[in-house]
C-alpha positions as CSV (number, residue, x, y, z in Angstrom):
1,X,-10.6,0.7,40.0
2,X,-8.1,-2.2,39.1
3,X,-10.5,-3.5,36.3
4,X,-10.2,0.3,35.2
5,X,-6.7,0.6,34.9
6,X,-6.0,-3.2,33.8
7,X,-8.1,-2.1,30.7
8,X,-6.4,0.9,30.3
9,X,-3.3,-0.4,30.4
10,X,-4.0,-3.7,27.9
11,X,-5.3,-0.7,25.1
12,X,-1.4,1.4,25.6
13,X,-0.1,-1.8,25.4
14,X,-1.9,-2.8,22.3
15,X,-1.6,0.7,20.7
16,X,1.7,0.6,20.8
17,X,3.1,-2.6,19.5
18,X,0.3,-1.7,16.6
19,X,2.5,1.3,16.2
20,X,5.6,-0.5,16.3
21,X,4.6,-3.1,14.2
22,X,3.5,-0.6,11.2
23,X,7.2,0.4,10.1
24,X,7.7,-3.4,9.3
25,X,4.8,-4.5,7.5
26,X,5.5,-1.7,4.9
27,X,9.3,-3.0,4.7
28,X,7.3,-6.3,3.4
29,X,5.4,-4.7,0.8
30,X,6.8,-3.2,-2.4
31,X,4.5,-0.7,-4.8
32,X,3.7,-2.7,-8.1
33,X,3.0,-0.5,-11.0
34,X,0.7,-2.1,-13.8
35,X,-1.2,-4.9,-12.4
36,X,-4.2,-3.4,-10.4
37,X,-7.8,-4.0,-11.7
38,X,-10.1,-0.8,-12.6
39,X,-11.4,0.3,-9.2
40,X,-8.5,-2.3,-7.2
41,X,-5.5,0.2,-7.1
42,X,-3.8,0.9,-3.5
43,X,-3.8,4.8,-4.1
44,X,-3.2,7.7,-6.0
45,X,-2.4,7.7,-9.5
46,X,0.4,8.7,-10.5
47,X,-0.6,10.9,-13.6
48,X,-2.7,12.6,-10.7
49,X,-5.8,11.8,-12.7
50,X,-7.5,10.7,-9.4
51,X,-6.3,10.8,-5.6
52,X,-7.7,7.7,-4.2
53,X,-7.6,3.9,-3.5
54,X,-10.4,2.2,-5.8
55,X,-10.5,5.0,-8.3
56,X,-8.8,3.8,-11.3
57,X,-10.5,3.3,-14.6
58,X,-8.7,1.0,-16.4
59,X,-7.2,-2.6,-15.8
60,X,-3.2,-2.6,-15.9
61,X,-2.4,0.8,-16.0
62,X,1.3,1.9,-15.4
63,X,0.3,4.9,-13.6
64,X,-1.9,3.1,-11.1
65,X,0.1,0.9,-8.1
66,X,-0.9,-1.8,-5.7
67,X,1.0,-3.3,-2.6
68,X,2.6,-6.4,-2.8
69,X,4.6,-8.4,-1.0
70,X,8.7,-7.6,-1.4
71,X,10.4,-8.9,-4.5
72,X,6.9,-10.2,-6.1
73,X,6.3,-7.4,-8.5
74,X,8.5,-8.8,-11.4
75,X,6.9,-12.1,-11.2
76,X,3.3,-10.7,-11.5
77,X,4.8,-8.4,-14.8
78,X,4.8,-5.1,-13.2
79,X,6.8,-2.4,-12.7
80,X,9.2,-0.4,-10.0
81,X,8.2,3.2,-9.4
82,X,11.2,4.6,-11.2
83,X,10.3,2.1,-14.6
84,X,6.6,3.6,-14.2
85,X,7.6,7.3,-14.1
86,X,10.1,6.4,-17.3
87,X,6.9,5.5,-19.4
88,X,5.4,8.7,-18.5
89,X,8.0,10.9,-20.6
C-alpha cells in the first residue's frame, strides 16, 4: 500500500511542476516567420493553406513560422508575426 501511494504521489508531483513549467518555456520562445524548411514548420500556416506542423511546401516562406528561442529571430533573417501578416496585403 505505501509503494502504491509513494508512486502515486511522485506522478502528481511530476505532473504538475510539468504544468507549471509549460507557461515558461513558451516565454523563451518567440514565432519566427520565414526561415522554416519545406515540411520543418512549427504549425499552421498562416495563409491557412495547411493546418499542421510539417506541412509546408516551400523553404522560407513568410506565412510559415517556427519556434525559436527569444530575441533570435532577427539574427536568423526572419520576421515578427505582425511584419509577416504586413506582406500578406
Amino acid at each position: 500500500m505505501k509503494q502504491a501511494t509513494l508512486i502515486a504521489t511522485t506522478a502528481a508531483t511530476l505532473m504538475t511542476l510539468a504544468l507549471a513549467s509549460a507557461p515558461a518555456a513558451a516565454a523563451e520562445k518567440e514565432k519566427c516567420f520565414g526561415i522554416a524548411k519545406a515540411g520543418q514548420n512549427d504549425c499552421a500556416s498562416t495563409s491557412g493553406v495547411h493546418s499542421c506542423a510539417g506541412q509546408s511546401k516551400v523553404d522560407m516562406d513568410k506565412a510559415e513560422w517556427k519556434y525559436v528561442a527569444a530575441g533570435t529571430c532577427k539574427t536568423l533573417k526572419g520576421l515578427t508575426a505582425d511584419e509577416a501578416k504586413k506582406l500578406k496585403m
